[in-house]
C-alpha positions in Angstrom: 0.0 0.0 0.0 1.0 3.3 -0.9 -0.9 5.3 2.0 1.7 7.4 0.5 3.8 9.6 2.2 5.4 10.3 5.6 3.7 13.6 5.2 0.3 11.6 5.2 1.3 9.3 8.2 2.7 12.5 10.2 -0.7 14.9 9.6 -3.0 12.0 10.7 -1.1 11.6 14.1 -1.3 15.8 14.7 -4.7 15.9 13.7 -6.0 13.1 15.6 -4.3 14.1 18.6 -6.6 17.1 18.3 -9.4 15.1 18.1 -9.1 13.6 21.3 -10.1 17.0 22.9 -13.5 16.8 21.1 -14.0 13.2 22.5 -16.4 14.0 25.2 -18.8 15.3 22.2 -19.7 11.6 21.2 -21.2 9.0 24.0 -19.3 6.2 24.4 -20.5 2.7 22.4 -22.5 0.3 24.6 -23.2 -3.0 24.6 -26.8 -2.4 25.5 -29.4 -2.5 22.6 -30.4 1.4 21.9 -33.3 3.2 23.3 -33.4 5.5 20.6 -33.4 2.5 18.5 -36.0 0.8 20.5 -38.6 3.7 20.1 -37.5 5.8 16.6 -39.3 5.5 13.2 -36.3 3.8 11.1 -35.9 6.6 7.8 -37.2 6.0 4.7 -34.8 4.1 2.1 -32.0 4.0 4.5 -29.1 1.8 3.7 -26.0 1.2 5.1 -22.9 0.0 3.5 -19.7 -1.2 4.6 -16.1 -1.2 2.7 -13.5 -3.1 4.4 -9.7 -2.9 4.3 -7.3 -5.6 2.8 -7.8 -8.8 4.8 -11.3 -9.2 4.0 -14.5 -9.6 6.5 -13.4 -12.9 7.8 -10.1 -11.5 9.0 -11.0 -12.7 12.7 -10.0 -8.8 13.4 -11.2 -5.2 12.9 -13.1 -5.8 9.1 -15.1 -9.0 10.7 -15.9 -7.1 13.6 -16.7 -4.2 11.7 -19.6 -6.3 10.1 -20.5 -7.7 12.9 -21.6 -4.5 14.3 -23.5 -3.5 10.8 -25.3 -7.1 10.4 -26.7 -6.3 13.8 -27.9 -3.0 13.4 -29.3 -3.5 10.8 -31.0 -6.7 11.7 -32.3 -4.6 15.0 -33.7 -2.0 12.7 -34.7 -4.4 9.8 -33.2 -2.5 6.9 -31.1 -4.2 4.2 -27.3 -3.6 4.3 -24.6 -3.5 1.4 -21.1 -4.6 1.3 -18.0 -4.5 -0.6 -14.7 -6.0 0.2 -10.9 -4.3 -0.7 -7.8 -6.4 -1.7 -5.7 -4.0 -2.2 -5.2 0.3 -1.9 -6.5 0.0 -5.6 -9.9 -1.1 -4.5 -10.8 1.8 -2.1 -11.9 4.5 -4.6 -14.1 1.7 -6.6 -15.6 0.5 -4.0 -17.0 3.7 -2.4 -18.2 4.6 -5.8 -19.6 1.5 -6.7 -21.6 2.1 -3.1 -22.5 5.1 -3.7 -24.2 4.2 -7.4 -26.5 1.2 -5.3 -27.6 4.5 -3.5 -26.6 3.7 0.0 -27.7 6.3 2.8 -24.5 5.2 4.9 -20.7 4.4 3.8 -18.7 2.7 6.7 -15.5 2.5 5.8 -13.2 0.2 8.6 -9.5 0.8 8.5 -6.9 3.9 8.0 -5.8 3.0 4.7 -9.0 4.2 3.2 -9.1 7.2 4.8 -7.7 9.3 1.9 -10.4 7.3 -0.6 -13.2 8.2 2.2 -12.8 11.8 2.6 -12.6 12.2 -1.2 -16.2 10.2 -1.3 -17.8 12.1 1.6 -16.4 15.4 0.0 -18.3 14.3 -3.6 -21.4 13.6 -2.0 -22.6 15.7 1.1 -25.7 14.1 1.3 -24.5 10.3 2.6 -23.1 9.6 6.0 -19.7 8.2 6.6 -18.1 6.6 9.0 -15.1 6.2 9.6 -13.4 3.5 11.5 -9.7 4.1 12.6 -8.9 7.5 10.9 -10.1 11.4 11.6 -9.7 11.9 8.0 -7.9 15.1 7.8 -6.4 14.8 4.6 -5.9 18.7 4.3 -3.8 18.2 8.0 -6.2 21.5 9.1 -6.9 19.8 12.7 -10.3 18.9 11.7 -12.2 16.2 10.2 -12.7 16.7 6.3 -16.7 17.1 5.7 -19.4 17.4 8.6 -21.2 14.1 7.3 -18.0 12.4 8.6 -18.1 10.3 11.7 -14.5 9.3 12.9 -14.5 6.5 15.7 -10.7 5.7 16.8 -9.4 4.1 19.8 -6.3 4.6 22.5 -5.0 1.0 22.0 -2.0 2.0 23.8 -4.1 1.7 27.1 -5.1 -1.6 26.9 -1.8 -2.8 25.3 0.1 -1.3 28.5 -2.0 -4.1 30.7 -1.3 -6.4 28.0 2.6 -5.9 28.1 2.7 -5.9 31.9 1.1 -9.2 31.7 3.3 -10.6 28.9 6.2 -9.5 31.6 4.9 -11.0 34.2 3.9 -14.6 32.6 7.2 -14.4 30.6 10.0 -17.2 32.3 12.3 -16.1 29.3 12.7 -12.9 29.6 12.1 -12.4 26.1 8.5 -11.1 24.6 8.2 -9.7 21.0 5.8 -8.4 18.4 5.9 -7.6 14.9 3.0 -5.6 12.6 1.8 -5.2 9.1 2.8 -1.6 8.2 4.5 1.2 10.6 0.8 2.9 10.1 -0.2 4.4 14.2 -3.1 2.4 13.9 -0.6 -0.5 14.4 2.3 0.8 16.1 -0.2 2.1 19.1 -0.7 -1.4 19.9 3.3 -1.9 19.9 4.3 0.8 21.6 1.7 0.5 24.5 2.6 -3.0 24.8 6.3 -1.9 25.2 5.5 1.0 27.7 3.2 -1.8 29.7 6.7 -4.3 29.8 8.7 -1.2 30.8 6.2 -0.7 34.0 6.4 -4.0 34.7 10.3 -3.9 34.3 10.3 -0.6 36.9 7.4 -1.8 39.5 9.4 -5.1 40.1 12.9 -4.9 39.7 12.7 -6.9 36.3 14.5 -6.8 32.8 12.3 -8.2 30.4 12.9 -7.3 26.7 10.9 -6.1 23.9 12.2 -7.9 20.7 10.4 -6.0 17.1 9.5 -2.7 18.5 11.8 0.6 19.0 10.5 2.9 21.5 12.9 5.3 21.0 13.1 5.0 16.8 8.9 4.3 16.7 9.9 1.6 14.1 10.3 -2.2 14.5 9.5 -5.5 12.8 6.6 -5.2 9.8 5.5 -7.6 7.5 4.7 -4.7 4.8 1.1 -5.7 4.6 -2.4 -7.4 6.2 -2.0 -10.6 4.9 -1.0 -14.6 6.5 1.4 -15.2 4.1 5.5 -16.0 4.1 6.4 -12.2 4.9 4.1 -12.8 8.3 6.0 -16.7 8.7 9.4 -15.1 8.8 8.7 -11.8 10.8 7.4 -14.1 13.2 10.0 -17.0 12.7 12.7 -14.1 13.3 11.5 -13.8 16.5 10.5 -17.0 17.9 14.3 -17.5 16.7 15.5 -14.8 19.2 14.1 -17.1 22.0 10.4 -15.0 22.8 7.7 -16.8 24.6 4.8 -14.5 24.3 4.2 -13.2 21.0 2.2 -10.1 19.5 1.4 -9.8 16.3 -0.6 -6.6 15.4 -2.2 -6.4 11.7 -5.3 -8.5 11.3 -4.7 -12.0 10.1 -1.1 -12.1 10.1 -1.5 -13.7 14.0 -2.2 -17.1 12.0 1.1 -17.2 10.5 2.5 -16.2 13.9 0.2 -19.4 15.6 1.9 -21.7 12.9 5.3 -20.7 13.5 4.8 -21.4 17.5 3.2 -24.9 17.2 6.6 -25.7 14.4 8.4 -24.7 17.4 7.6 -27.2 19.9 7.5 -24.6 22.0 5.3 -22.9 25.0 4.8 -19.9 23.4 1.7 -17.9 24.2 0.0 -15.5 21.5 -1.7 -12.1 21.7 -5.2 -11.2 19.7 -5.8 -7.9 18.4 -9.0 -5.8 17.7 -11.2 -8.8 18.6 -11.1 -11.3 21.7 -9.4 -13.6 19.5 -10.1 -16.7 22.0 -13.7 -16.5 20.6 -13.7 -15.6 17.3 -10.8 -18.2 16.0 -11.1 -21.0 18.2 -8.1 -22.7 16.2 -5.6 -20.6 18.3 -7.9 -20.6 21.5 -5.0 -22.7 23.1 -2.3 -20.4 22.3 -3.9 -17.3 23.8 -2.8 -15.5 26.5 -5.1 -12.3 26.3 -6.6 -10.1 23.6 -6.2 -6.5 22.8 -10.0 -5.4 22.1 -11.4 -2.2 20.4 -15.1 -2.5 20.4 -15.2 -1.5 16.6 -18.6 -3.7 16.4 -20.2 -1.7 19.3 -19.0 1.3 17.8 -20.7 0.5 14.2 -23.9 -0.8 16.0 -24.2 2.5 17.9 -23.3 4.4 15.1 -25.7 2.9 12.4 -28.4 2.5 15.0 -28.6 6.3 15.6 -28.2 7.0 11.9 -30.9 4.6 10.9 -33.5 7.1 13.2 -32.1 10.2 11.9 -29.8 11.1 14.5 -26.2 10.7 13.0 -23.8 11.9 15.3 -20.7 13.1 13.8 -18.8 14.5 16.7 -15.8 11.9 16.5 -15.4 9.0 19.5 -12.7 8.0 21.2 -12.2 4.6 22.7 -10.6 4.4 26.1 -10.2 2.3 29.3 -12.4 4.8 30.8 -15.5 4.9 28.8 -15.0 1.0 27.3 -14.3 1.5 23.9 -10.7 -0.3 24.4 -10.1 -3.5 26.7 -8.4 -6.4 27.8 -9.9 -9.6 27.2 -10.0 -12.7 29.8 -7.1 -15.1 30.0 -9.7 -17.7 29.4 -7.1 -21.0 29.3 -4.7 -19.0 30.7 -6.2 -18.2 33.5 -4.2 -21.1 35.9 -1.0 -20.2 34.2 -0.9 -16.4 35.6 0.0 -15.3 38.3 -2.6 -15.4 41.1 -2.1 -11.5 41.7 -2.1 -10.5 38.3 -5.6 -9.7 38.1 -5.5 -7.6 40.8 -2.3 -5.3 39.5 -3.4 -5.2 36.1 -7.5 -3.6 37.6 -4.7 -1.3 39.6 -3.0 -0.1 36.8 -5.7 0.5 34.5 -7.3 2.2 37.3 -4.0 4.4 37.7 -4.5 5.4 33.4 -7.7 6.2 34.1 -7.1 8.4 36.8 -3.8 9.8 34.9 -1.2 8.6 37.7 -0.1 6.0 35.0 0.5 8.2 32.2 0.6 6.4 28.5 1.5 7.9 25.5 0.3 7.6 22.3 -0.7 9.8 19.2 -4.4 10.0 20.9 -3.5 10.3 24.3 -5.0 14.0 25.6 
């Protein structure tokens, strides 16, 4: 993908760091079925459509939980739904108009790679709602969203990937945890660099040394697989480090945690893996065993909400950010884990997230406020 330039990269981080000012405007996504919902008149000929990113809406991540959210809205408000899968950055600009011509009301799009496609789109045609999952969409790098029938929903992953890298610390017997991405885009590398900063805590609350194999705080650059898909590039970014002598492993781009599964049961090896996006335990039961914890963004909550208020006639697009603090990010159970832990970990890890919620345990990231 060509999401082009540095330039492009660099705007997206200062503009959404503005946005996380504004994210008080939106409510927070619930899992609760929506009262507006419950007791609005659904508008006439609305239909919303969904474009995912390269991976496809069985990716086990953010596209298939992107649908999820828009199958059930939809279902809750009984209204047809339209969508359109990507394979590559080529696709983006196609899709949106070939969504547009079918004459849908609502254009999700789920993923920063299509930011630049969707702002064009919402720019064109005033009248449809977007949505966009992942990006602000400030192409123009002004500090605001493009078009006012944009809705950008984004998450602090670096939150929950702090509790996720104390706990890879503290379960780790080698000393050794790593974790490797798709593309240096910050939709990826929050989720690497909160994980390190959470190892570092760990490191300074208890006298430890654990490493961080794949990720450079200091450089913001690491291992990357240059894409979304489970293919060889994913096998040997992995391999790389399961080489190095890791034993819990992050991979942080959609699929590409399959190749990273295969790789640890060639190893002979206990190696435990970390889910993305989803809880990973649930949706791909094939890894179940290997999981140590998820990383969650409630992306299908977010949709629901989203589409749910849209389908009424109340689109919101004041953007939303996900946090620890109003549930839009998360750490997922241990599920088989759980007797492998430690019996305190729990405990530390509801203290610490406690401590970012409250500020004392600052994280940074490109949406931090």
């Amino acid at each position: 993908m060509t999401i082009s330039t540095r330039k492009r990269v660099l705007g997206g981080l200062v503009a959404a760091s503005m946005f996380v000012a504004l994210a008080g405007c939106a409510s927070a996504p619930t899992d609760t079925e929506s009262s507006a919902a419950a007791g609005g008149d659904v508008v006439e000929g609305f239909l919303p459509c969904m474009v995912s990113d390269a991976g496809g809406f069985d990716d086990k991540s953010f596209n298939q939980l992107g649908y999820e959210g828009l199958e059930r809205a939809a279902d809750e408000l009984g209204v047809e739904f339209k969508t359109v899968q990507s394979d590559s950055e080529s696709d983006f600009a196609p899709n949106l108009t070939n969504l547009v011509d079918q004459g849908c009301t609502m254009i999700i799009t789920v993923g920063f790679a299509l930011a630049s496609a969707a702002g064009e789109s919402a720019l064109a045609n005033p009248d449809i709602e977007y949505v966009s999952i992942d990006d602000v969409v400030d192409n123009d790098f002004d500090g605001e969203t493009d078009a006012p029938n944009i809705k950008p929903i984004v998450f602090d992953t670096a939150q929950a990937a702090f509790l996720a890298g104390y706990a890879a610390a503290s379960y780790s017997t080698a000393g050794k945890v790593g974790t490797f991405g798709g593309m240096n885009f910050p939709t990826v590398s929050i989720f690497m660099d909160g994980f390190a900063q959470g190892v570092a805590y760990y490191n300074e609350a208890n006298g430890a040394n654990v490493e961080v194999l794949g990720w450079d705080s200091a450089a913001q650059d690491g291992v990357f697989t240059g894409g979304f898909v489970a293919n060889q590039d994913a096998i040997n970014a992995a391999q790389g480090l399961v080489d190095q002598g890791v034993d819990v492993l992050l991979p942080v781009g959609g699929p590409i945690y399959q190749s990273a599964a295969s790789v640890i049961r060639d190893s002979g090896r206990d190696i435990a893996l970390i889910g993305v996006d989803a809880d990973v335990f649930e949706t791909d039961p094939t890894v179940a065993d290997l999981l140590l914890t998820s990383i969650r963004k409630l992306i299908d909550v977010g949709v629901e909400d989203a589409v749910l208020a849209a389908g009424i006639g109340e689109f919101d697009p004041a953007p939303f950010v996900g946090t620890l603090e109003n549930g839009g990010v998360g750490l997922a159970p241990f599920h088989d884990f759980e007797s492998k832990v430690s019996p305190d970990l729990q405990a530390e890890l509801d203290e610490i997230a406690a401590g970012i919620i409250d500020g004392s345990i600052p994280v940074t990231s490109y949406l931090a406020g």
